[in-house]
C-alpha positions in Angstrom: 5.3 -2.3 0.0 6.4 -2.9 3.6 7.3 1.0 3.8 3.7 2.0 3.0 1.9 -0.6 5.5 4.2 0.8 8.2 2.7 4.6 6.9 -0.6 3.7 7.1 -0.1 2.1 10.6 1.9 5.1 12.0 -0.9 7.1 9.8 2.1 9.2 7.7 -0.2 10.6 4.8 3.4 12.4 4.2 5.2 9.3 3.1 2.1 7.4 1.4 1.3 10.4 -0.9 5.3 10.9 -1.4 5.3 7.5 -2.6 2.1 7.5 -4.6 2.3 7.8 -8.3 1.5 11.5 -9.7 -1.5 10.3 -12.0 -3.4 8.3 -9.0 -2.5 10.3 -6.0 -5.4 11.4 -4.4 -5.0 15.5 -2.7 -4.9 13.9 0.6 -5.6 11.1 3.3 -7.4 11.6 6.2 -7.1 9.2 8.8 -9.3 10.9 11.4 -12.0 8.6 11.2 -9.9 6.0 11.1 -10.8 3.6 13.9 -8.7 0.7 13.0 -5.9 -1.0 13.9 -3.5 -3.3 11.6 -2.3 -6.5 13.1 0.1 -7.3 10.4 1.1 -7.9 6.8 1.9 -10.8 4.7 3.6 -10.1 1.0 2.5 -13.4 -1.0 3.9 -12.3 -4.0 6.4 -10.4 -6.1 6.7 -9.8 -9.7 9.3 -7.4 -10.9 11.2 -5.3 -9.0 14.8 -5.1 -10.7 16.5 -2.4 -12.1 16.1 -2.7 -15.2 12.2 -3.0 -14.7 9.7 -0.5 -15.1 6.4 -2.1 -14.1 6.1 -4.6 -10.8 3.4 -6.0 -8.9 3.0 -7.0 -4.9 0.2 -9.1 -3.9 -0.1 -9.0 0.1 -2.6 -10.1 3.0 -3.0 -7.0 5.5 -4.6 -7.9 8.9 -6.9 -5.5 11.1 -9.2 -5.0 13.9 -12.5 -2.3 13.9 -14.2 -2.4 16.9 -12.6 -5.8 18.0 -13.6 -7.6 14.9 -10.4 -8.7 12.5 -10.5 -8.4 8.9 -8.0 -8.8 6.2 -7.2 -6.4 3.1 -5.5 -9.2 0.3 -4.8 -7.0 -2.6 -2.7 -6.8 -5.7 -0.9 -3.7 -5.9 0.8 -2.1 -8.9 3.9 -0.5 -8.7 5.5 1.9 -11.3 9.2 3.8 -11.9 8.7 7.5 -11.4 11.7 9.8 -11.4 13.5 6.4 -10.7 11.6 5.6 -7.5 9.0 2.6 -7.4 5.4 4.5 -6.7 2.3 2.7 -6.1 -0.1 3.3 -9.0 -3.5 1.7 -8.0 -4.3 -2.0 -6.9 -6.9 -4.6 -7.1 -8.7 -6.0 -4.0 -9.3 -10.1 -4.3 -11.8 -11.9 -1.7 
C-alpha cells in the first residue's frame, strides 16, 4: 500500500498499473489534470498479508490539498495474489 501512495505522489502510472490486478486495471492513468498534492498517508488497518494468504485488505486515510483546500481519501482497499505478487484489486471509499 505504502508503494502505490508514493506512485501516485511521484505520479508513476508505470508502477500503479504494474501493480494493479489484471481483471481491474484500467489501460492507463493520466495524471495531467491532476492538480493535487498529497500531504500524507495513514494505514489504519491490515488484514492478511502472510504467505500463505491469498486475499488481504488495507484500510488507510490519504491526505491532500486542491487549490489550497485539504481533503482526505479513507478507503478500504483489496489486495489479491497474482503470479505471487500482492495486486490491488479495487477498494471501497468510507466518509
Amino acid at each position: 500500500m505504502r508503494s502505490r501512495y508514493v506512485a501516485y505522489v511521484q505520479q508513476r502510472a508505470d508502477y500503479l498499473l504494474r501493480t494493479w490486478h489484471s481483471t481491474t486495471q484500467p489501460e492507463a492513468l493520466d495524471f495531467s489534470t491532476d492538480s493535487g498534492h498529497w500531504l500524507g498517508l495513514k494505514v489504519i488497518r491490515v488484514v492478511a498479508g502472510r504467505a500463505e494468504d491469498e486475499h488481504g485488505t488495507v484500510e488507510f486515510v490519504a491526505r491532500y490539498k486542491v487549490s489550497g483546500k485539504a481533503h482526505r481519501l479513507h478507503e478500504i482497499s483489496r489486495f489479491v495474489r497474482e503470479a505471487d505478487l500482492w495486486v490491488y484489486l479495487n477498494a471501497e471509499v468510507t466518509s
